[in-house]
C-alpha positions in Angstrom: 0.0 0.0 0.0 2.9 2.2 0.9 4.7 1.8 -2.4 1.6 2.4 -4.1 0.9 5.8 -2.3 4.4 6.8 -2.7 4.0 6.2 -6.4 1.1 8.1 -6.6 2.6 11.6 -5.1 5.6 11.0 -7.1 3.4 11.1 -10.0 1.1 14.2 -8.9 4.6 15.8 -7.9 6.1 15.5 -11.3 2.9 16.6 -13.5 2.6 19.6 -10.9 6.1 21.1 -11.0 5.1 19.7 -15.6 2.4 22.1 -15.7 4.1 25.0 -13.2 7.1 24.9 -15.1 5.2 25.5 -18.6 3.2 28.2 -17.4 6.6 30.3 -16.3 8.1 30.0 -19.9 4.7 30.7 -21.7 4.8 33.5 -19.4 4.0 36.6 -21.2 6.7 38.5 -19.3 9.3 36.5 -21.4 7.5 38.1 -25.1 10.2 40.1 -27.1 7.8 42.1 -29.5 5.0 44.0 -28.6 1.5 42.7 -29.5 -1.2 45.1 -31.6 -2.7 47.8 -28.6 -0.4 47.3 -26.1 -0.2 50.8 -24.5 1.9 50.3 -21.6 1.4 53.3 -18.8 4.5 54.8 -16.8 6.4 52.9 -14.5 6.3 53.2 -10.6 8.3 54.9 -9.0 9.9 53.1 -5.3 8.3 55.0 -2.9 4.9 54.1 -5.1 5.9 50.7 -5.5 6.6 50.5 -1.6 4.0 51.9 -0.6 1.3 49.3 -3.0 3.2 46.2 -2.7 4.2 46.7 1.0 2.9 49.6 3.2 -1.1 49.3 2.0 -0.7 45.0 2.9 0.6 46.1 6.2 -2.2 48.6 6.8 -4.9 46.1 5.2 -3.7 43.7 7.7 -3.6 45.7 11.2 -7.0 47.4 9.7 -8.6 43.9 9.8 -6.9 42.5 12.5 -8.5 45.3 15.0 -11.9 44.9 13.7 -11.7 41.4 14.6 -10.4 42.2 18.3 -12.6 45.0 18.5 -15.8 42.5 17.5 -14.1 39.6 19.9 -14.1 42.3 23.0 -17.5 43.0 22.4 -19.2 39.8 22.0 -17.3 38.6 25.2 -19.3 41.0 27.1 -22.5 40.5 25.9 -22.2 36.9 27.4 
């Protein structure tokens, strides 16, 4: 049964890391020519990529994380 199971994850293993694998190098960030309406709109700058990718997370987080203390306290006093 053992070999059988161990055979079995091998084989999802293998077709996962297959089809992972295929979608990075059909990525479209690998494409050398533009394509027909691309428009591409200015870059970033840091402190706007810094602030998207890492401060507004952070904030999202903490934001969420309070409402769900703040809704714990209060239903532990209601009982």
């Amino acid at each position: 049964m053992s070999n059988k199971v161990n055979k079995n994850a091998l084989r999802a293993g293998t077709v996962t890391a297959g089809a992972t694998l295929m979608m990075l190098l059909s990525s479209p960030a690998f494409a050398l020519t533009r394509d027909d309406g691309d428009d591409p709109g200015p870059g970033l700058s840091i402190i706007e990529t810094l602030g998207l990718y890492v401060a507004a997370p952070i904030v999202l987080f903490l934001v969420i994380a309070g409402l769900v203390m703040v809704g714990d306290k209060s239903r532990k006093k209601s009982s």
